[in-house]
ZAMARGU-4260 file (C-alpha; in steps of 0.2 Angstrom, whole numbers, plus 5000, padded with zeros to 4 digits):
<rodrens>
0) 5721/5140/4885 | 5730/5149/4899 | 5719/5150/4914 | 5727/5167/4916 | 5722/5174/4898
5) 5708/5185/4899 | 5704/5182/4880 | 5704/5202/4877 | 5721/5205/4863 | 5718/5221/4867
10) 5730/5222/4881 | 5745/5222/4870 | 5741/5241/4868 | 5754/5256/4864 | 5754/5259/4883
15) 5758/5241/4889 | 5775/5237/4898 | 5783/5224/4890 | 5799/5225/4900 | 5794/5211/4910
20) 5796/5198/4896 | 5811/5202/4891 | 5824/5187/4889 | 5841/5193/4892 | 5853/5187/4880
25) 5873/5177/4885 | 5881/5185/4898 | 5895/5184/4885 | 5885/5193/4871 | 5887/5209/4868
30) 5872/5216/4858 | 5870/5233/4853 | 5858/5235/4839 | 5842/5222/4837 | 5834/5224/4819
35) 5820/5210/4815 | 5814/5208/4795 | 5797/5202/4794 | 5785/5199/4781 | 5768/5198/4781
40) 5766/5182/4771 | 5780/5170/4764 | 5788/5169/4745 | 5792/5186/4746 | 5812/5188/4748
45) 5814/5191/4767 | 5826/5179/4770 | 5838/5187/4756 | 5833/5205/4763 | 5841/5200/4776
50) 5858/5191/4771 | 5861/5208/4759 | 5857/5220/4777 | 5870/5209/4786 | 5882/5209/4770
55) 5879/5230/4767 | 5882/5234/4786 | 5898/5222/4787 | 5906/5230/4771 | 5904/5245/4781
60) 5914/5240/4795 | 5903/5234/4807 | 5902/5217/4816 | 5885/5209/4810 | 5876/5192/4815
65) 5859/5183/4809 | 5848/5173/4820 | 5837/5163/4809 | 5822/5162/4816 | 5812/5153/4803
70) 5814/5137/4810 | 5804/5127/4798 | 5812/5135/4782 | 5830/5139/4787 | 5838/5147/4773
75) 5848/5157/4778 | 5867/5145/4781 | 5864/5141/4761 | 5863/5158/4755 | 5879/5159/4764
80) 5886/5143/4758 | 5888/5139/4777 | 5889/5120/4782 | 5894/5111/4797 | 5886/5109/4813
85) 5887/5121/4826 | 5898/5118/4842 | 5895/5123/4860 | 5904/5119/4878 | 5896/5121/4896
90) 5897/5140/4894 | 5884/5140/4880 | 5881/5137/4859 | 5894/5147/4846 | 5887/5154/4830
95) 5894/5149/4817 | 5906/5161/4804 | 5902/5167/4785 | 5917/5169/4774 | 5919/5188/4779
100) 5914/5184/4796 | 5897/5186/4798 | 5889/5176/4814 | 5875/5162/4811 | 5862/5153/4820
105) 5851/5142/4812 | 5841/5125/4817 | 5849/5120/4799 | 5868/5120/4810 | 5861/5110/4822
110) 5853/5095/4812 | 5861/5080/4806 | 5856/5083/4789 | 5852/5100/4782 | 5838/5092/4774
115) 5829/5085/4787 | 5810/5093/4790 | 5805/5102/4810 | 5791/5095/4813 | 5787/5104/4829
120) 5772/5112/4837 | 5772/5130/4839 | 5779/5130/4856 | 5794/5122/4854 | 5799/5129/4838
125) 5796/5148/4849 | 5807/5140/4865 | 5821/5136/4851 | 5820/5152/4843 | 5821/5161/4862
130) 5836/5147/4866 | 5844/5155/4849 | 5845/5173/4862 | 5849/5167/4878 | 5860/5151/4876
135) 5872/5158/4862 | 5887/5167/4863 | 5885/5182/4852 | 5901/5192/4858 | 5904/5208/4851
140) 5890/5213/4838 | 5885/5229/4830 | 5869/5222/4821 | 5860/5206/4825 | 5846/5203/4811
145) 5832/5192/4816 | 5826/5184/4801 | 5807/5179/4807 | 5795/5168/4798 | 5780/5174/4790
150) 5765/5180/4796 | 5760/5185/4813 | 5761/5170/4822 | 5769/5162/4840 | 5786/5165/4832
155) 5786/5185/4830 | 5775/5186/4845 | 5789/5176/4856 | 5804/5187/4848 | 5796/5203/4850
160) 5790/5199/4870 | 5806/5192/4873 | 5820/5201/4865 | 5821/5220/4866 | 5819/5223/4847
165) 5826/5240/4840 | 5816/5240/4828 | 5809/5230/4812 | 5808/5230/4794 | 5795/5226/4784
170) 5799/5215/4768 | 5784/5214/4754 | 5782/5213/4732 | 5771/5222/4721 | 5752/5215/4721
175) 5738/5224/4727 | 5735/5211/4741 | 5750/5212/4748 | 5741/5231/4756 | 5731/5221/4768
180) 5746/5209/4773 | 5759/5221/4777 | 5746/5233/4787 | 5743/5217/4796 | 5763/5218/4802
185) 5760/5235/4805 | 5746/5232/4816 | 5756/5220/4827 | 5772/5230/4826 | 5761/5245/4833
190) 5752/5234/4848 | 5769/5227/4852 | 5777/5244/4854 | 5789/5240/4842 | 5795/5254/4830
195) 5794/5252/4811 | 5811/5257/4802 | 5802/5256/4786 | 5798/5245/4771 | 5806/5236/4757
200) 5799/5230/4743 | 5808/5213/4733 | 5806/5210/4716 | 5799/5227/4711 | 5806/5226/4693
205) 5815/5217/4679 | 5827/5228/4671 | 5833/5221/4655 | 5853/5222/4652 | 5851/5224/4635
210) 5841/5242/4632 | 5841/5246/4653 | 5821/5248/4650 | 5812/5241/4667 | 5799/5229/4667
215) 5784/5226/4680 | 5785/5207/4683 | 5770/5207/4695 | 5762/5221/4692 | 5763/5243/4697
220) 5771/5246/4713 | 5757/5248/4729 | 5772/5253/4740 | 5769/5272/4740 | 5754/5269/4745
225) 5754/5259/4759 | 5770/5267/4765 | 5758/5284/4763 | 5745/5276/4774 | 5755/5269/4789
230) 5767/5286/4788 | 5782/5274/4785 | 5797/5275/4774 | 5802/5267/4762 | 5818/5259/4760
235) 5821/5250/4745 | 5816/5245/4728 | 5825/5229/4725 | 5823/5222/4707 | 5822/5204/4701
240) 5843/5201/4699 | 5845/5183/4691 | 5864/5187/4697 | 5858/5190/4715 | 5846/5174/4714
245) 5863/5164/4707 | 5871/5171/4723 | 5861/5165/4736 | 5859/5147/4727 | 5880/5143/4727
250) 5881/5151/4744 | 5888/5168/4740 | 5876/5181/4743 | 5893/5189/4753 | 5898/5194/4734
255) 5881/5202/4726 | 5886/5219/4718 | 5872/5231/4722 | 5870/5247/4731 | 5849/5247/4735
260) 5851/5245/4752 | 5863/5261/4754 | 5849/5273/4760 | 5844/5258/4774 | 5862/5254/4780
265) 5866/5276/4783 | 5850/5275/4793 | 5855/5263/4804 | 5873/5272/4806 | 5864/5287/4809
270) 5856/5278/4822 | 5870/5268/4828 | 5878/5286/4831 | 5893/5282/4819 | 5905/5272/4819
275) 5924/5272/4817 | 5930/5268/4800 | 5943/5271/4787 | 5942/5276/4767 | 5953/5275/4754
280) 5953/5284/4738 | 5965/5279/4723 | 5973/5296/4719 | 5982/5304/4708 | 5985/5322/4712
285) 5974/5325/4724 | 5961/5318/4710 | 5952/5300/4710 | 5965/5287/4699 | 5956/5281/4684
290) 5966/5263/4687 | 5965/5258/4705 | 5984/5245/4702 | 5992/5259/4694 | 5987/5274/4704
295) 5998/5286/4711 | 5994/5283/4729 | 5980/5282/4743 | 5973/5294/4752 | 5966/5286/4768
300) 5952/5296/4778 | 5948/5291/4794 | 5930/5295/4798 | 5920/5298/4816 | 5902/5298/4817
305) 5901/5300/4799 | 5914/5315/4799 | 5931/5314/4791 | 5941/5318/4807 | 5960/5317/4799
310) 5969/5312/4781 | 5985/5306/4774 | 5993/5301/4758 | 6005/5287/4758 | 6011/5282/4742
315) 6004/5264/4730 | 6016/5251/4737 | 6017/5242/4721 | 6002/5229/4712 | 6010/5214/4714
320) 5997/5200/4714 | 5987/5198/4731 | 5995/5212/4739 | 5985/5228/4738 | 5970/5218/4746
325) 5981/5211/4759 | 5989/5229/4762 | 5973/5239/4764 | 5966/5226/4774 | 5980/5228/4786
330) 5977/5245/4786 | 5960/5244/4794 | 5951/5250/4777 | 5934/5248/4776 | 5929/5256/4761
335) 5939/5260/4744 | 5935/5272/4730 | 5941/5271/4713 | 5936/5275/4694 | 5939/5258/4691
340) 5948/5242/4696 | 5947/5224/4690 | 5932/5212/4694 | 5945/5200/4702 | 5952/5215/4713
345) 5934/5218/4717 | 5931/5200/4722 | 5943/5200/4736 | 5940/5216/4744 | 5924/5208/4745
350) 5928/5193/4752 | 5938/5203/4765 | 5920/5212/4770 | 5928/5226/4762 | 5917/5238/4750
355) 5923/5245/4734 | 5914/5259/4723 | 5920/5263/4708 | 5917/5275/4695 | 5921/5289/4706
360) 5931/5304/4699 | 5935/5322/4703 | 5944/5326/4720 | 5949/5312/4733 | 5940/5320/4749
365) 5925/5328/4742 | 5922/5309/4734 | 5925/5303/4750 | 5912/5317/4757 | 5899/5312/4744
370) 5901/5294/4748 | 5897/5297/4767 | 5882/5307/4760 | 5875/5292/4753 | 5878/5303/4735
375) 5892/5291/4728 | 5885/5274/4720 | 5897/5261/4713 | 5895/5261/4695 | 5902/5243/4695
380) 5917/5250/4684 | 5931/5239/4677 | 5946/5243/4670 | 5945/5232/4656 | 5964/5236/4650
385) 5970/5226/4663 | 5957/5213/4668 | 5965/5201/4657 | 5982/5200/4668 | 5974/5202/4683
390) 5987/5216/4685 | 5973/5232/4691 | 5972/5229/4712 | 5977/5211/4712
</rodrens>
């Protein structure tokens, strides 16, 4: 023990100055929003909360990075389907890219086998984690998710004293013990000054394809409760998705289809202060197309802050396969809106980090509106008429 340590955990109060601990990150990194994902205890879907926050933010238009933190279970680079080892040079380490162009650190880009155990003392694996901060070379990043290990232990108590952590997320399921867990990451949040954006609970319900009834795999909900408690929000009900699970097991979470992290994703924009971007709605006549391939044309809003600033109308240059993705793209469009377009068409706007909603209908800018309200959900539509001839968007 630290001759230094007066033995007294009290210090780490509301009033303390933690400015002093504070690791600076690359001189080439350029940081603007730190959001860390913990969890009270493990097995309960952190490390998927946070590839599907960096996967919500970059359909959005924003530049999103994760630092993996949990250095004995990296999981992160294979919900990604990332692979490889990680390269540097005598400036510092390079994250390595997603298929969409989401930055990653991990210990598993750095071993020779992705298989290989850490079997570290507590320290070390704390120094990596702080190493992952100051030795590599961010560049340019909206949001930089931390995903932490469970519990409350060196690892969490190294990131919040040494990177300046906007604020954190608080990842937990529905059993009745989980209560005491996540207060105990509220605790520590709260004697570490660090604010709580609110919680998210995994694996909340089953809902069955078939007759859309929902079933309570482990149990009521406790969330409201706890939430009630602490006096934090809460952000998300995610449900058991076999799809989702399938996702991060072939390494392409980039591709899950689900809006529950929308209400999360326009906080953090609010927060961010806006941003840039550009929507396009499939028209016809001032109205949304039913057929995205075959639509009349595009409106394209450009939107500040989350206000449409300026429009225009330029016409459907043709559905040729490949091009419409390519064209848009081009275009700088971060988000499209359609009543329906083909799940292939979907599947490369995707890939593009480009989100698609359909199902949409009524007036082009007052969808666009209700989708920058957070009122306009994708009602994953398909316009089965051409999905056979991949003809509707691609």
């Amino acid at each position: 023990m630290s001759e230094n340590c007066n033995q007294n955990c009290n210090t780490y109060s509301h009033d303390r100055d933690f400015s002093s601990f504070s690791a600076k990150p690359h001189e080439l990194s350029n940081i603007k929003k730190v959001v860390g994902v913990v969890s009270g205890k493990g097995g309960v879907g952190k490390s998927l909360v946070t590839s599907m926050l960096a996967v919500t933010m970059n359909r959005r238009g924003y530049k999103t990075a994760i630092l993996d933190a949990d250095i004995t279970g990296p999981s992160i680079p294979k919900a990604f389907g990332v692979k490889g080892k990680a390269v540097g040079n005598e400036l510092g380490l390079f994250p390595m890219k997603s298929k969409t162009g989401i930055d990653i650190m991990s210990i598993n880009l750095l071993l020779d086998n992705d298989t290989d155990p850490v079997v570290w003392r507590g320290p070390i694996i704390a120094n990596t984690v702080k190493q992952f901060w100051t030795d590599v070379i961010w560049s340019d990043v909206d949001f930089l998710f931390i995903d932490m290990p469970p519990g409350t232990g060196d690892v969490p108590l190294t990131v919040f004293q040494s990177i300046a952590v906007d604020g954190i997320v608080i990842v937990t399921s529905p059993q009745e013990l989980v209560s005491m867990i996540v207060s105990k990451a509220v605790k520590m949040a709260e004697m570490m000054n660090i604010p709580i954006i609110g919680l998210i609970e995994n694996m909340s319900y089953f809902k069955c394809t078939d007759c859309n009834k929902e079933y309570k795999i482990f149990g009521e909900s406790h969330i409201e409760e706890i939430a009630e408690k602490h006096n934090i929000d809460v952000l998300a009900k995610l449900p058991i998705d076999p799809k989702v699970s399938a996702a991060c097991d072939k390494g392409k979470i980039e591709f899950f289809d689900g809006n529950w992290l929308d209400n999360i994703a326009k906080y953090l924009v609010m927060e961010n202060g806006g941003k840039k971007m550009k929507i396009a709605v499939a028209s016809e006549n001032g109205m949304v197309a039913e057929h995205f391939g075959h639509c009349e044309g595009f409106y394209i809003f450009d939107v500040e802050g989350n206000q449409i600033v300026s429009s225009k109308s330029i016409p459907n240059p043709g559905h040729k396969p490949g091009f419409l993705p390519n064209f848009l793209n081009d275009m700088g469009v971060n988000v499209i809106i359609s009543g329906g377009m083909g799940g292939g068409a979907i599947d490369i706007f995707n890939e593009k980090g480009i989100e698609v909603i359909t199902g949409a209908a009524g007036n082009a800018q007052v969808a666009a509106e209700e989708y920058l309200r957070g009122n306009l959900k994708s009602t994953a539509s398909v316009c089965h008429e051409h999905q056979h001839h991949s003809e509707c968007g691609h």
